[in-house]
MDTraj code that builds the backbone (N, CA, C; nanometers):
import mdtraj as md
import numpy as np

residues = "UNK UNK UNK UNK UNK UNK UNK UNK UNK UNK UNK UNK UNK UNK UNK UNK UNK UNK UNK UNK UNK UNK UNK UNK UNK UNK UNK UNK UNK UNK UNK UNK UNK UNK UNK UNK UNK UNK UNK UNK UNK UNK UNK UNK UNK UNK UNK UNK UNK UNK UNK UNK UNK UNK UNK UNK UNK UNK UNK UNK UNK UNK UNK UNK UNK UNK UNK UNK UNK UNK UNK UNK UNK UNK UNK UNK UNK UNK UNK UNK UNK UNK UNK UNK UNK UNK UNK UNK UNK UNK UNK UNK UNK UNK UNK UNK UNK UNK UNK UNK UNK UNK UNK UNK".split()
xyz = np.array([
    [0.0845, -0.1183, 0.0000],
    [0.0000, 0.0000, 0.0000],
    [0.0891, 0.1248, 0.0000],
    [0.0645, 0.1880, -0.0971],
    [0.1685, 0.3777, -0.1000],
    [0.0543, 0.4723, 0.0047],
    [0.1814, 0.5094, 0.1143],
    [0.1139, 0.6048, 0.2119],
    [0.0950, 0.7212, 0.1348],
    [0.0675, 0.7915, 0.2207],
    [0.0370, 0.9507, 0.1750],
    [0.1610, 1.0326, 0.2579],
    [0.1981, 1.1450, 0.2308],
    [0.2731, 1.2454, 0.3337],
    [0.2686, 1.3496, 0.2563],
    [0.2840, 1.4359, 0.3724],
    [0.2571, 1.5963, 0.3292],
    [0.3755, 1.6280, 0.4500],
    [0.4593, 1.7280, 0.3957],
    [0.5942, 1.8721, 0.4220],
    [0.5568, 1.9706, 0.4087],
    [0.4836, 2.0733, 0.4794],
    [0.4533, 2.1802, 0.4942],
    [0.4821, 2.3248, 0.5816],
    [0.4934, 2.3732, 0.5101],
    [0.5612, 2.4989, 0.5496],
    [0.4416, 2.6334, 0.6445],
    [0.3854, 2.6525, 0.7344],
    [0.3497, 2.7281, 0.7683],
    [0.3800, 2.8828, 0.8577],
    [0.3444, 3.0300, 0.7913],
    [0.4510, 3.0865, 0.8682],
    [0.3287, 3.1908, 0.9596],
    [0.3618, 3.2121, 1.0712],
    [0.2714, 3.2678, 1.1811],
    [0.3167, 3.4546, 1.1277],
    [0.2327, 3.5016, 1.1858],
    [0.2504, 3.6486, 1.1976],
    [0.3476, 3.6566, 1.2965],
    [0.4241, 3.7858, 1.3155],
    [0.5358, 3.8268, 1.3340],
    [0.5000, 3.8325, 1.5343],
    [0.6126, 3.7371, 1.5830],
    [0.5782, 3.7332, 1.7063],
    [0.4945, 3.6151, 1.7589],
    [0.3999, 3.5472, 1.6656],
    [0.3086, 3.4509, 1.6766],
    [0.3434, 3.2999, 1.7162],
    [0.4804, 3.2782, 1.6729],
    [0.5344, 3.1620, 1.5763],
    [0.4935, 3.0102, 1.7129],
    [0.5559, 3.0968, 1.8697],
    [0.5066, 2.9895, 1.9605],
    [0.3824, 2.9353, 2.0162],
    [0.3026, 3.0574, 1.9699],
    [0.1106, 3.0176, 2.0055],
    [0.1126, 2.9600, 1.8755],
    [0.1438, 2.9417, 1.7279],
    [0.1153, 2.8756, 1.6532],
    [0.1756, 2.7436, 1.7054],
    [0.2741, 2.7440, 1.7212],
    [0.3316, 2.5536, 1.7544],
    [0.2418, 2.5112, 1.8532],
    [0.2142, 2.6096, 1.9988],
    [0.1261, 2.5250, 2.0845],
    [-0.0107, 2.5076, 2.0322],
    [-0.0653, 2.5483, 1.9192],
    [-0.2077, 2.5132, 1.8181],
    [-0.1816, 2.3826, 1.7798],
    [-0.0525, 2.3760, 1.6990],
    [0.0087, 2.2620, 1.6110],
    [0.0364, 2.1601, 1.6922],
    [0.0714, 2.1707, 1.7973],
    [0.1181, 2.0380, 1.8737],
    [-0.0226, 2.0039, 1.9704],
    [-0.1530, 2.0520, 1.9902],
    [-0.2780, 2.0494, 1.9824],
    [-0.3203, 1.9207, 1.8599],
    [-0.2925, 1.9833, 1.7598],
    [-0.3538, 1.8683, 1.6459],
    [-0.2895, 1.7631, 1.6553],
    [-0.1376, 1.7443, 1.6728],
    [-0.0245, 1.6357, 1.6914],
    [-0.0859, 1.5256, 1.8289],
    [-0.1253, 1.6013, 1.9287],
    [-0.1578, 1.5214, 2.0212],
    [-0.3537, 1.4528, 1.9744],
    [-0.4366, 1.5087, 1.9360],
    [-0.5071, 1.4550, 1.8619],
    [-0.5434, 1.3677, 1.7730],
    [-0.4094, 1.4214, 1.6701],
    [-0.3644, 1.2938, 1.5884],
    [-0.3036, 1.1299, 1.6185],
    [-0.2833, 1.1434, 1.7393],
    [-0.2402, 1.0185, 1.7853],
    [-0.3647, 0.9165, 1.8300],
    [-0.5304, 0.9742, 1.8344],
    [-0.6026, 0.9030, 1.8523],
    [-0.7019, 0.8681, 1.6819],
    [-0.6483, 0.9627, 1.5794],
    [-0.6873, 0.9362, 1.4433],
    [-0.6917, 0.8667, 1.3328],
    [-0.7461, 0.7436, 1.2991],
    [-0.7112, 0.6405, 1.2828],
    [-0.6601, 0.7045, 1.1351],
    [-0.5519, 0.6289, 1.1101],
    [-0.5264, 0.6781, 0.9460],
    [-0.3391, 0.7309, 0.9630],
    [-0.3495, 0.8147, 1.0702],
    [-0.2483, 0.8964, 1.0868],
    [-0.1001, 0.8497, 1.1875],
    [-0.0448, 0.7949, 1.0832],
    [0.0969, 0.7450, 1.1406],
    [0.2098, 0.8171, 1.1863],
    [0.2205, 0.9191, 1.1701],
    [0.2793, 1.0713, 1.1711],
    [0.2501, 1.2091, 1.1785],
    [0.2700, 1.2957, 1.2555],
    [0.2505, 1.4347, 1.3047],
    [0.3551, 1.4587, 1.3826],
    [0.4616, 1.5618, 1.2699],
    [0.5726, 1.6097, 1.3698],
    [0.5964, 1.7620, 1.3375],
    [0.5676, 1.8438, 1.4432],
    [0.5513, 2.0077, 1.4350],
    [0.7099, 2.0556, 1.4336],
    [0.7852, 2.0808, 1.3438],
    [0.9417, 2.1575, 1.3611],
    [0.9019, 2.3070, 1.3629],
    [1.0441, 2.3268, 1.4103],
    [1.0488, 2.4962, 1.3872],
    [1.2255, 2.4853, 1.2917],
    [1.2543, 2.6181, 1.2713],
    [1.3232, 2.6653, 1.2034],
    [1.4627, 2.8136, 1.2613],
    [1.6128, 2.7283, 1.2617],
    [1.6423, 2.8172, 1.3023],
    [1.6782, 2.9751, 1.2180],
    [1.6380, 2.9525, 1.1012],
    [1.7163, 3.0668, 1.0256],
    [1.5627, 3.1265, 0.9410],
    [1.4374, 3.0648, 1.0559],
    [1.3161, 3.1186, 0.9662],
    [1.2434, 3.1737, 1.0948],
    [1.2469, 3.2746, 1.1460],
    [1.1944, 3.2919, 1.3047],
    [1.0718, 3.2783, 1.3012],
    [0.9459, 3.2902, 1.1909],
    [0.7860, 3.2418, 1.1789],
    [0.7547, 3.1488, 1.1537],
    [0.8550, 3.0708, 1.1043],
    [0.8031, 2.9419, 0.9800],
    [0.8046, 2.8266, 1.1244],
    [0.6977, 2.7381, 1.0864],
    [0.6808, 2.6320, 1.1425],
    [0.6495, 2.4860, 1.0209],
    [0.7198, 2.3830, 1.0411],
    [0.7109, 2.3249, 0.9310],
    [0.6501, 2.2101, 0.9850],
    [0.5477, 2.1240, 0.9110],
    [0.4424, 2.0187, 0.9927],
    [0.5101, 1.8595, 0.8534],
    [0.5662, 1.7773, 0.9409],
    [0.5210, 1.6522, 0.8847],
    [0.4530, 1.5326, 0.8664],
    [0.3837, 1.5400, 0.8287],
    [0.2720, 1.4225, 0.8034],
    [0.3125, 1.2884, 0.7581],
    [0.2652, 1.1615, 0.7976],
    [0.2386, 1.0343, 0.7550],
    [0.1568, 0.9591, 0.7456],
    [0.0382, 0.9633, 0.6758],
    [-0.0566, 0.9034, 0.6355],
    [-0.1227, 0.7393, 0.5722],
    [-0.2203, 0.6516, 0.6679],
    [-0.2120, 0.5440, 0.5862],
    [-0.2465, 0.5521, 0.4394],
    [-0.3209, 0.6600, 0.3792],
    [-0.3399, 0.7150, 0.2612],
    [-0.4551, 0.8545, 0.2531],
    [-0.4332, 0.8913, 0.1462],
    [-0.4876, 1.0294, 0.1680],
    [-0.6006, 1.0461, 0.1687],
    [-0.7325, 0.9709, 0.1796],
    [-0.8674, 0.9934, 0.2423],
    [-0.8844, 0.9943, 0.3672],
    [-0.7438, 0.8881, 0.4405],
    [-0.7490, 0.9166, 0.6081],
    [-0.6820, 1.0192, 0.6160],
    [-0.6295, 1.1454, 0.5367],
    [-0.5918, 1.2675, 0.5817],
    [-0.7125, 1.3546, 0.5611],
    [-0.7563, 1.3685, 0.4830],
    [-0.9333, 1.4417, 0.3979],
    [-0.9849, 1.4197, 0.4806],
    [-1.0277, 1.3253, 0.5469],
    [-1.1307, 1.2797, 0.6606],
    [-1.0935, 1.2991, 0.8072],
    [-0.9939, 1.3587, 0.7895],
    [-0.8979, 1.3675, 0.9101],
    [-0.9499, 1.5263, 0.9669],
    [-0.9724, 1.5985, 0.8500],
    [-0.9957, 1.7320, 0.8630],
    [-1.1488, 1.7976, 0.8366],
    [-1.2388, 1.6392, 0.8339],
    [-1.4055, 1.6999, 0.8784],
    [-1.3877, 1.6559, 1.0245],
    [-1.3207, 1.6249, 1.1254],
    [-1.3706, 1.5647, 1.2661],
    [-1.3872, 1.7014, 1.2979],
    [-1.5131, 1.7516, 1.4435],
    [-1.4658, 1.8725, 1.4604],
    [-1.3632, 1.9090, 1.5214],
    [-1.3294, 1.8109, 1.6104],
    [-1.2293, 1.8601, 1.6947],
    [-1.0752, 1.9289, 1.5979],
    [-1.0786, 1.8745, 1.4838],
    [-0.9886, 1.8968, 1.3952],
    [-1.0194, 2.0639, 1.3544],
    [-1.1702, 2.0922, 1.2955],
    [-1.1817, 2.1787, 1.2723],
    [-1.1951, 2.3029, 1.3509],
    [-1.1872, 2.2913, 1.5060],
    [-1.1774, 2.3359, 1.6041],
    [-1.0517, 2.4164, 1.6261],
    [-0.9494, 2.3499, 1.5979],
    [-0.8030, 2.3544, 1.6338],
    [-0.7767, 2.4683, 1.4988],
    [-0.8214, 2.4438, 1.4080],
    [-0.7997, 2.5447, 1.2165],
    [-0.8293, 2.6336, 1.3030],
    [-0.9305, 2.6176, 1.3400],
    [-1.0104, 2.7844, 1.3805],
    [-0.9531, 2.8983, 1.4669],
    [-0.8850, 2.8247, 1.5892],
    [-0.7951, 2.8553, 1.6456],
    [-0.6411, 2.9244, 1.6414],
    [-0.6023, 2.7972, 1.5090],
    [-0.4891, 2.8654, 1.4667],
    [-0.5028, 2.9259, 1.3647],
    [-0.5889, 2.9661, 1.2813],
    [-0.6176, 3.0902, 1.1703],
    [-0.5596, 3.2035, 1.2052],
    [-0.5966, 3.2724, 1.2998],
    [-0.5530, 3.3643, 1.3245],
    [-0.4242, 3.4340, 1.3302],
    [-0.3786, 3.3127, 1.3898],
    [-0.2042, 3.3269, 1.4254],
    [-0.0996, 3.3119, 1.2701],
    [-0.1927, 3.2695, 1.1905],
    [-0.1020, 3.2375, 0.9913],
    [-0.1111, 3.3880, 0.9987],
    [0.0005, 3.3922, 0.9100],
    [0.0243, 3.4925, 0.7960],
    [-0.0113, 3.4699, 0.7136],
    [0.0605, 3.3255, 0.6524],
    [0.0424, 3.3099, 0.5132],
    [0.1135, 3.1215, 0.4985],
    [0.0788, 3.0684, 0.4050],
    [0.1697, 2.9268, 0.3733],
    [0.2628, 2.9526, 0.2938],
    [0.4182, 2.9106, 0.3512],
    [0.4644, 2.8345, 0.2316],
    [0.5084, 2.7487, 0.1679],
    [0.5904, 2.6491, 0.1065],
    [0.5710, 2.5438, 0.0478],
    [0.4695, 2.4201, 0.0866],
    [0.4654, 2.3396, 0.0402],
    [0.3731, 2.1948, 0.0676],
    [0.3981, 2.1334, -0.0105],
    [0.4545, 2.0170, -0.0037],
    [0.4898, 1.8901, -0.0981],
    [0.4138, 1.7520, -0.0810],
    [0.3445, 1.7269, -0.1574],
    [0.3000, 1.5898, -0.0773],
    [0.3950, 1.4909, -0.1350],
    [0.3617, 1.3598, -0.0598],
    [0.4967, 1.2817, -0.1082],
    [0.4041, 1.1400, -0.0585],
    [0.4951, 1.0558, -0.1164],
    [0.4628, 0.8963, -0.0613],
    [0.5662, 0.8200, 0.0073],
    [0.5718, 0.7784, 0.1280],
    [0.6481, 0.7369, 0.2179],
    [0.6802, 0.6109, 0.1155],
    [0.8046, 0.6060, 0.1509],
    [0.8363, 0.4536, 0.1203],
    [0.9180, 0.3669, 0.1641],
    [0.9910, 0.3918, 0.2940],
    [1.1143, 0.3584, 0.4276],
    [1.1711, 0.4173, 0.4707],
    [1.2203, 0.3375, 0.5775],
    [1.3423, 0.3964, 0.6511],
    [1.2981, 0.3973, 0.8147],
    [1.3423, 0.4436, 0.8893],
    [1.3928, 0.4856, 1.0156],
    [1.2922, 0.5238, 1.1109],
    [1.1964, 0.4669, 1.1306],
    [1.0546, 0.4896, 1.1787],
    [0.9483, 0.5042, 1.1119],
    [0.9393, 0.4406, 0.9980],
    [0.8504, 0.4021, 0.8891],
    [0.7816, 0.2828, 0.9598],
    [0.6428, 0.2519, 0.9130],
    [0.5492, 0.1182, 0.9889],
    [0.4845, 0.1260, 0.8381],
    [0.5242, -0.0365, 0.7692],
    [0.4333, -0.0334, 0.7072],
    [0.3358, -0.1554, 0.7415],
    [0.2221, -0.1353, 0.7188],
    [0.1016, -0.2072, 0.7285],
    [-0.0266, -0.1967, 0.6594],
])
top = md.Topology()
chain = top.add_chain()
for i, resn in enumerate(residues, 1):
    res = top.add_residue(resn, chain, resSeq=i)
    for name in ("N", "CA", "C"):
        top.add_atom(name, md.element.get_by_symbol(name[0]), res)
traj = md.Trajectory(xyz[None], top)
């Protein structure tokens, strides 16, 4: 089965960047009861002082789509809306090994 993953770049308004991670690590701890979702890891950036970068691992990408009608999911958007500036990059990708990879 080809997972799903998403690398995303999100950058908070100026000053924001740590109420955005404690939003983000909100969904991360959520995500651990979401069936589908093998991965949620919130980085920061030392040479980007807003940017927060989110990695995803997915058993495939309808358990990510579906991931984001629960409300509690949509709860947490709502929350951290405020605190974006703006996105930037997003790559989706398909896991395929290594070093804390589970496939099943």
């Amino acid at each position: 089965m080809i997972k799903f993953g998403l690398f995303g770049k999100v950058i908070a308004h100026a000053g924001q960047r740590d109420a955005l991670v404690k939003v983000l690590l909100e969904a991360a701890t959520l995500m651990e009861t979401v069936e589908g979702c093998e991965l949620y890891i919130v980085n920061i950036s030392d040479s980007e002082p807003e940017a927060v970068w989110v990695t995803e691992i997915w058993r495939d990408e309808s358990d990510h789509k579906d991931s984001l009608m629960i409300e509690e999911t949509k709860a947490i958007i709502q929350r951290g809306r405020p605190l974006i500036a703006g996105f930037g990059e997003q790559t989706k990708l398909c896991p395929v090994g290594g070093k804390g990879f589970f496939e099943g």
